[in-house]
Chimera marker file (.cmm) of the C-alpha trace (Angstrom):
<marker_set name="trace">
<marker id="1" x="0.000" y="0.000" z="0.000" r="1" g="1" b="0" radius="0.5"/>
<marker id="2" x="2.001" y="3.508" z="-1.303" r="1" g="1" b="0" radius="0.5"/>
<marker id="3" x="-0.051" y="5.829" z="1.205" r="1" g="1" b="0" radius="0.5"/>
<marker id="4" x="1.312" y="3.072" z="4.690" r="1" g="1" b="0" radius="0.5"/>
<marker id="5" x="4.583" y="3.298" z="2.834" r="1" g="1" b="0" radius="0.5"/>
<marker id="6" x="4.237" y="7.150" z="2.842" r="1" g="1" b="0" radius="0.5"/>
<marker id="7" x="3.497" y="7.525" z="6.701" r="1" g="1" b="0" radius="0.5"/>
<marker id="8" x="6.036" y="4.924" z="7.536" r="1" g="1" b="0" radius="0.5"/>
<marker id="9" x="8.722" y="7.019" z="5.333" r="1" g="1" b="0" radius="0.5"/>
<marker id="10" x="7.393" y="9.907" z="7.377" r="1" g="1" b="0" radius="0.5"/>
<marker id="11" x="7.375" y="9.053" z="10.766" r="1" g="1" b="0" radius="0.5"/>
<marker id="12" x="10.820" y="7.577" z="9.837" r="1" g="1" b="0" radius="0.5"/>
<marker id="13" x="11.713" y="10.673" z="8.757" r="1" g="1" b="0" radius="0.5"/>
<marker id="14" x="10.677" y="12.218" z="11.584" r="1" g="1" b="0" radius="0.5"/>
<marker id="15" x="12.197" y="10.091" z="14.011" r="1" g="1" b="0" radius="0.5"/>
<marker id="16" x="15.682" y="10.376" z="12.494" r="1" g="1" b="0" radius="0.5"/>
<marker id="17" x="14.832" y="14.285" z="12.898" r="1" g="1" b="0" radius="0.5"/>
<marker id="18" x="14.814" y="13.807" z="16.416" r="1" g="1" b="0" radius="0.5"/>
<marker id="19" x="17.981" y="11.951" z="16.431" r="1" g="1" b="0" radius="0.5"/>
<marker id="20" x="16.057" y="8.562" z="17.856" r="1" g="1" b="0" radius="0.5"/>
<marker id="21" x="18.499" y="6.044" z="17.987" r="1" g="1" b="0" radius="0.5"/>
<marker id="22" x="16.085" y="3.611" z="16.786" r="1" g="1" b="0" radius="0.5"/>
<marker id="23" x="14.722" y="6.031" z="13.762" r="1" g="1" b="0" radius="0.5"/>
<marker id="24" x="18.768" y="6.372" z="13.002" r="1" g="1" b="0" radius="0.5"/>
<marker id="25" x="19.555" y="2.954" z="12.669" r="1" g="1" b="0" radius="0.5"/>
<marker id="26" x="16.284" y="2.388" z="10.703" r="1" g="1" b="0" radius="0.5"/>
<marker id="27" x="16.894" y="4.744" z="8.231" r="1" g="1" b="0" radius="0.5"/>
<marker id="28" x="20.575" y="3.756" z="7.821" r="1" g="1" b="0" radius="0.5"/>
<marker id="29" x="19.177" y="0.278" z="6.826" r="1" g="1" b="0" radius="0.5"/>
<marker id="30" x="17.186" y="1.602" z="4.203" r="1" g="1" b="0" radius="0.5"/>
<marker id="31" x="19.181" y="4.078" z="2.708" r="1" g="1" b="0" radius="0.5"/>
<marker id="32" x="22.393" y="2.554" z="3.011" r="1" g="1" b="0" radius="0.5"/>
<marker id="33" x="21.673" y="0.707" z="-0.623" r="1" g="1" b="0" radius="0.5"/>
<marker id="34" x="20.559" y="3.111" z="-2.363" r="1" g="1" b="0" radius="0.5"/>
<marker id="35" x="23.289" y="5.502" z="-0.830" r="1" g="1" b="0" radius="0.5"/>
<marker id="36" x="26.403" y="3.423" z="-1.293" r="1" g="1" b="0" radius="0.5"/>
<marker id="37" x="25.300" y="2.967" z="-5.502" r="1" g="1" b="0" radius="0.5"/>
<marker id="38" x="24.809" y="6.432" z="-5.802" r="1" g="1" b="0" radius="0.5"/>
<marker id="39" x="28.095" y="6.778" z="-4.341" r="1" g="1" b="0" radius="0.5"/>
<marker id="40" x="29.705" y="4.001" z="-6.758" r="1" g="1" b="0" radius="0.5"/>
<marker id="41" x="27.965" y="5.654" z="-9.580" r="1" g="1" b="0" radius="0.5"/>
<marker id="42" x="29.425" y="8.891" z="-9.110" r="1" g="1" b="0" radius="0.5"/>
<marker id="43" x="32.942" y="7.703" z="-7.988" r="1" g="1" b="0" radius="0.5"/>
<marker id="44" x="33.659" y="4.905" z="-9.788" r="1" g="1" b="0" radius="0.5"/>
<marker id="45" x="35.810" y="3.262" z="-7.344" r="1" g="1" b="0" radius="0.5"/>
<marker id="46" x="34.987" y="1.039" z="-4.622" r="1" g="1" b="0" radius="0.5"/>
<marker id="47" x="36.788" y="2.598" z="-1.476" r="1" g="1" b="0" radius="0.5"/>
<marker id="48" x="36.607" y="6.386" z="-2.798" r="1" g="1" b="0" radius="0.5"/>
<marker id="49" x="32.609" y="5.462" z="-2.825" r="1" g="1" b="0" radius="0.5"/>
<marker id="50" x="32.713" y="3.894" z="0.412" r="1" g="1" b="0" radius="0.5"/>
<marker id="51" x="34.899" y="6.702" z="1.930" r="1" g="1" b="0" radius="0.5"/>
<marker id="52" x="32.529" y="9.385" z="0.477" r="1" g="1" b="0" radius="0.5"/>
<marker id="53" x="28.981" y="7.146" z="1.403" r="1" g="1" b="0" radius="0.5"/>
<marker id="54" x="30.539" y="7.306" z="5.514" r="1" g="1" b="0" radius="0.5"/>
<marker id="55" x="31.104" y="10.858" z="5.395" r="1" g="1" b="0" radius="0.5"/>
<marker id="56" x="27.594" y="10.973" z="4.017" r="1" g="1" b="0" radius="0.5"/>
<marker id="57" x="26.179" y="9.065" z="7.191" r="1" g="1" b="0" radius="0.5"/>
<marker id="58" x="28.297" y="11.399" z="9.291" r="1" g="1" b="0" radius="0.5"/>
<marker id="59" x="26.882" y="14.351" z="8.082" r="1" g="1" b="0" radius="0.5"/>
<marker id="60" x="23.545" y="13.254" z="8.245" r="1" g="1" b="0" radius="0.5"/>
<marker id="61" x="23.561" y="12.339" z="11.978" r="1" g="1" b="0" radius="0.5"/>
<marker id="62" x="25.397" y="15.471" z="12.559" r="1" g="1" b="0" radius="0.5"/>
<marker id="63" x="22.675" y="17.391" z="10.512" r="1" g="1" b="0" radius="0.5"/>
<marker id="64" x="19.847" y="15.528" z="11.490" r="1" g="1" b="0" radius="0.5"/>
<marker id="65" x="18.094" y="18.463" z="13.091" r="1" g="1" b="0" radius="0.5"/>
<marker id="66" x="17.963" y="20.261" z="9.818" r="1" g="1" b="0" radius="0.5"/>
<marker id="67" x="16.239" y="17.610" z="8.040" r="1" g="1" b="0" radius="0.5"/>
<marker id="68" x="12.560" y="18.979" z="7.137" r="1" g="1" b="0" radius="0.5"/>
<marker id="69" x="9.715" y="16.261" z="5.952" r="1" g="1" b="0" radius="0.5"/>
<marker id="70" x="8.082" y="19.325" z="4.522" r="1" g="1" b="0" radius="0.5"/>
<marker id="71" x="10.514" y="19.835" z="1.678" r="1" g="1" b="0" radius="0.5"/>
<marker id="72" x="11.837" y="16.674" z="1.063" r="1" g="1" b="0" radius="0.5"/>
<marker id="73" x="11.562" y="12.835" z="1.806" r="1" g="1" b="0" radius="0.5"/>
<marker id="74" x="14.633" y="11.410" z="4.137" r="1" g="1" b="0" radius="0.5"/>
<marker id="75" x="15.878" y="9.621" z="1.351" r="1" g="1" b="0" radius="0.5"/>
<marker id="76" x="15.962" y="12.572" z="-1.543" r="1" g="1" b="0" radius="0.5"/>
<marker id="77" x="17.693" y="14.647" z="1.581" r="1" g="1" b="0" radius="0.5"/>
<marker id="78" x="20.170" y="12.144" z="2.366" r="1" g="1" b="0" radius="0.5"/>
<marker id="79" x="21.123" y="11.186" z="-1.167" r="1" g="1" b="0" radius="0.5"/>
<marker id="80" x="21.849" y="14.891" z="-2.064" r="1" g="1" b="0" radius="0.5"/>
<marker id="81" x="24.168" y="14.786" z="1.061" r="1" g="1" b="0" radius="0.5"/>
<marker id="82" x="25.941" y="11.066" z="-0.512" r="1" g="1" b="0" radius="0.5"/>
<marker id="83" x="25.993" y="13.412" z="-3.540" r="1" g="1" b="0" radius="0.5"/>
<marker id="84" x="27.601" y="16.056" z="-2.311" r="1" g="1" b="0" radius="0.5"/>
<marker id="85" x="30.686" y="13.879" z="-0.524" r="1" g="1" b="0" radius="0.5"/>
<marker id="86" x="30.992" y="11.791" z="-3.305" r="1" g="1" b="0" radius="0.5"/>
<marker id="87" x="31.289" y="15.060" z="-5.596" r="1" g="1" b="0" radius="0.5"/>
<marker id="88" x="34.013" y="15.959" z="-3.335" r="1" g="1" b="0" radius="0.5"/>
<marker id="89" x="35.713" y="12.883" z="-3.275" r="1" g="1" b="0" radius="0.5"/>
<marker id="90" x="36.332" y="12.781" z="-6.997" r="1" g="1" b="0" radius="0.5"/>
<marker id="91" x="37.611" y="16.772" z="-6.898" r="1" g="1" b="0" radius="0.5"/>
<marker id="92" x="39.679" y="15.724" z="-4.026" r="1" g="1" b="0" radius="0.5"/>
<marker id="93" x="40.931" y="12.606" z="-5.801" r="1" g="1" b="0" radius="0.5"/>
<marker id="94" x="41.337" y="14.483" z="-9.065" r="1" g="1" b="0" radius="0.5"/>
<marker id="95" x="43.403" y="17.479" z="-7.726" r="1" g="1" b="0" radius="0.5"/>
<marker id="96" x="45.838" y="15.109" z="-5.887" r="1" g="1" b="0" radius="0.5"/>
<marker id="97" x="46.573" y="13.336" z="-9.024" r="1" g="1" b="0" radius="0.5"/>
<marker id="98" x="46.900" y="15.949" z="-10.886" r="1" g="1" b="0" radius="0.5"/>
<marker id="99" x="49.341" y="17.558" z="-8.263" r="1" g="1" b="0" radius="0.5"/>
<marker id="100" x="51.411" y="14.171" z="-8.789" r="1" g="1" b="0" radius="0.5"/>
<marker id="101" x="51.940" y="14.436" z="-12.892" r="1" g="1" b="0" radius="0.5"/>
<marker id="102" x="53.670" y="17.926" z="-12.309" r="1" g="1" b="0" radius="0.5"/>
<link id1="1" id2="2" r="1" g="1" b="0" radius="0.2"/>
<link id1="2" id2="3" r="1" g="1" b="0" radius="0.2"/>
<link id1="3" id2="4" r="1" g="1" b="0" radius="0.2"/>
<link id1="4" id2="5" r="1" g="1" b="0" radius="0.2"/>
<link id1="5" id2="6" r="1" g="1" b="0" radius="0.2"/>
<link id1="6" id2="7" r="1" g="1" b="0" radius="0.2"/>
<link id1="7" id2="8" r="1" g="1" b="0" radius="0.2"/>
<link id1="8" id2="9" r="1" g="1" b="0" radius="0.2"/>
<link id1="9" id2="10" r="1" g="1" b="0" radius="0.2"/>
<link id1="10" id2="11" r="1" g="1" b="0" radius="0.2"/>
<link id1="11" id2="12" r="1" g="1" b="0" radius="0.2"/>
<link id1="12" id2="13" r="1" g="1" b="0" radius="0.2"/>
<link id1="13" id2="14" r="1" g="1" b="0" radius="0.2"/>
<link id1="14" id2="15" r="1" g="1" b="0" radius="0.2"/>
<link id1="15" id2="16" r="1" g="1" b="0" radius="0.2"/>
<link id1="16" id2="17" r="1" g="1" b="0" radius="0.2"/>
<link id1="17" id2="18" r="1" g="1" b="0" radius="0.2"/>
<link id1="18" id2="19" r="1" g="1" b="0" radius="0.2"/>
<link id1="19" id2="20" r="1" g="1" b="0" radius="0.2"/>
<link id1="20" id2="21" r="1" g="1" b="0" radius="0.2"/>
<link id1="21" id2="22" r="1" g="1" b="0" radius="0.2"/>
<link id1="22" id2="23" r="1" g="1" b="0" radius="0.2"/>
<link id1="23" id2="24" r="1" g="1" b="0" radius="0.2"/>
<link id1="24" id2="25" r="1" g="1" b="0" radius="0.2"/>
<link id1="25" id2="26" r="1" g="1" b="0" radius="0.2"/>
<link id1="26" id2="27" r="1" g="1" b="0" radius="0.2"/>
<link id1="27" id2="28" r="1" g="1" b="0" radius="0.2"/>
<link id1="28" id2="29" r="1" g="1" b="0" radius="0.2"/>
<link id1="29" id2="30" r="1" g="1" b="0" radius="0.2"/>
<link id1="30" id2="31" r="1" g="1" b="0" radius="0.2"/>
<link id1="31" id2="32" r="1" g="1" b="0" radius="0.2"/>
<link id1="32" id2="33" r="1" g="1" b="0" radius="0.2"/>
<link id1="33" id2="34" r="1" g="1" b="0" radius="0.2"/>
<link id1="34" id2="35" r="1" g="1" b="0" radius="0.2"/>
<link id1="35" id2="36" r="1" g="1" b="0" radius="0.2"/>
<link id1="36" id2="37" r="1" g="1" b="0" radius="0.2"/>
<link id1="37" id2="38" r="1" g="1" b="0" radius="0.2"/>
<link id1="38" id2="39" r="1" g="1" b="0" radius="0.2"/>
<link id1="39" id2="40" r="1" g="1" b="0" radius="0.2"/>
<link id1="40" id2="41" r="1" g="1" b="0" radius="0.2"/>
<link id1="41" id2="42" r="1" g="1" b="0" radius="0.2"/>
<link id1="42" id2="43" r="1" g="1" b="0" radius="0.2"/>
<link id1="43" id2="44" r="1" g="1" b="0" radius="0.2"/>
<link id1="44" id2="45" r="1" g="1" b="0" radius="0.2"/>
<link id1="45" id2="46" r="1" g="1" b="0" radius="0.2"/>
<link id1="46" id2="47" r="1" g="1" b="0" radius="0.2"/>
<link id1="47" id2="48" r="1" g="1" b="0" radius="0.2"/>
<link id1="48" id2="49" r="1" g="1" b="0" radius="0.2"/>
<link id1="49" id2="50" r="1" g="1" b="0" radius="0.2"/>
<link id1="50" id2="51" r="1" g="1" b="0" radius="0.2"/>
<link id1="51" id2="52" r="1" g="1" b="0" radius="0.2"/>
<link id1="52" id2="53" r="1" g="1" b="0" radius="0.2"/>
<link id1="53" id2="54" r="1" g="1" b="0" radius="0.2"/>
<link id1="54" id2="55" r="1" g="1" b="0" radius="0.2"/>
<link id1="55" id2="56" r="1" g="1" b="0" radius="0.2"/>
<link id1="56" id2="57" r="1" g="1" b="0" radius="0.2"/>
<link id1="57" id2="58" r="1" g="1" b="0" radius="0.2"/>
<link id1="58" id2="59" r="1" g="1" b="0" radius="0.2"/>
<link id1="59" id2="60" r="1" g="1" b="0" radius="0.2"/>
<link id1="60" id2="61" r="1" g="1" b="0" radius="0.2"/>
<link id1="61" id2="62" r="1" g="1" b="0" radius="0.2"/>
<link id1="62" id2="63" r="1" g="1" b="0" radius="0.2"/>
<link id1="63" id2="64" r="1" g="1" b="0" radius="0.2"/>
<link id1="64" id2="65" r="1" g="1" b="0" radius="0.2"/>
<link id1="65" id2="66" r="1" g="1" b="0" radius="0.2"/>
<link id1="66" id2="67" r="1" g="1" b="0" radius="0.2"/>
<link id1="67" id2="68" r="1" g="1" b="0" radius="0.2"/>
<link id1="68" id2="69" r="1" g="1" b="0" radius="0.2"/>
<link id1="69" id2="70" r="1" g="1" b="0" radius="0.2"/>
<link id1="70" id2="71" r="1" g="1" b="0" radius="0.2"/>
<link id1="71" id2="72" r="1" g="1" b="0" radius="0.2"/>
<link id1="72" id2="73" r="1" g="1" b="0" radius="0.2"/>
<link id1="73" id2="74" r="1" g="1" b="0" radius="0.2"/>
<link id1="74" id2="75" r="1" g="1" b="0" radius="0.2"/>
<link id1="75" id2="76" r="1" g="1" b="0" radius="0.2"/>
<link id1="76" id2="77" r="1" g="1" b="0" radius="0.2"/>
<link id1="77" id2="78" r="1" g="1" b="0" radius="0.2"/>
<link id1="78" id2="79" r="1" g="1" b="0" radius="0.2"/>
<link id1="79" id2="80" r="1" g="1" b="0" radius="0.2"/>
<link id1="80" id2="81" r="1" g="1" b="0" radius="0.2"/>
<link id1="81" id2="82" r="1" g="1" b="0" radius="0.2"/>
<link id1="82" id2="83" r="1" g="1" b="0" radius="0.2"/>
<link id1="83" id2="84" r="1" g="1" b="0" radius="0.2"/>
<link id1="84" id2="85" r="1" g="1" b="0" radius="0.2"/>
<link id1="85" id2="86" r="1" g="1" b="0" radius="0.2"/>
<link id1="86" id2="87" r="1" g="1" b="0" radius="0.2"/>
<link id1="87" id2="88" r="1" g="1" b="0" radius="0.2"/>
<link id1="88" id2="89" r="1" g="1" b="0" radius="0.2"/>
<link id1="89" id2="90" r="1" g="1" b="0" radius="0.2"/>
<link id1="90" id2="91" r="1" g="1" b="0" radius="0.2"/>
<link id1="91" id2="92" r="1" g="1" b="0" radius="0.2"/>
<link id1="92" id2="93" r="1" g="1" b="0" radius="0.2"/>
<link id1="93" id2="94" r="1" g="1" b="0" radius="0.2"/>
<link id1="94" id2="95" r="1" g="1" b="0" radius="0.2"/>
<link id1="95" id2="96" r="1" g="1" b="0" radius="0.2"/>
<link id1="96" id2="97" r="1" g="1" b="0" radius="0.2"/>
<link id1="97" id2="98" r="1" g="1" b="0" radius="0.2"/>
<link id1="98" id2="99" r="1" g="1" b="0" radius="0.2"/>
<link id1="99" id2="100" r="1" g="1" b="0" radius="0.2"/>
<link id1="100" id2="101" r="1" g="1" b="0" radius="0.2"/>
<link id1="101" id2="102" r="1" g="1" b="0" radius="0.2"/>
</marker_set>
């Protein structure tokens, strides 16, 4: 049923708001997936994706308070965040190398 999906995405959402320990580790389950191939997509390495998908969970439990159900579902939120790191990565990854061929 979408609509029980929906409210149990929401009051998941909402618990990881709140920093529940419970509502964390629930929503690290599910999103951990999803997070860690958006990661590999966007890195395309392994352990740069992994690297860049644990700074991701760090910076969501850090910025869990800012996390708003009204403009975005946990998962959108937290992907943009595995986007971010993983976008970072690679430009960290990319300027080292290139620091090495001079």
């Amino acid at each position: 049923d979408p609509t029980a999906l929906d409210r149990q995405g929401a009051s998941l959402g909402e618990r990881f708001r709140r920093r529940d320990p419970e509502g964390l580790a629930r929503a690290f389950d599910r999103l951990g997936p999803p997070g860690r191939s958006e990661a590999r997509r966007i890195c395309r390495c392994r352990f740069l994706a992994e690297d860049a998908l644990q700074s991701a969970f760090l910076d969501a439990w850090r910025q869990a308070h800012t996390y708003d159900p009204a403009r975005a579902a946990l998962s959108t939120w937290f992907l943009r965040i595995v986007r971010n790191r993983s976008l970072d990565a690679v430009r960290h990854r990319d300027r080292h190398e290139a620091r090495l061929r001079r």
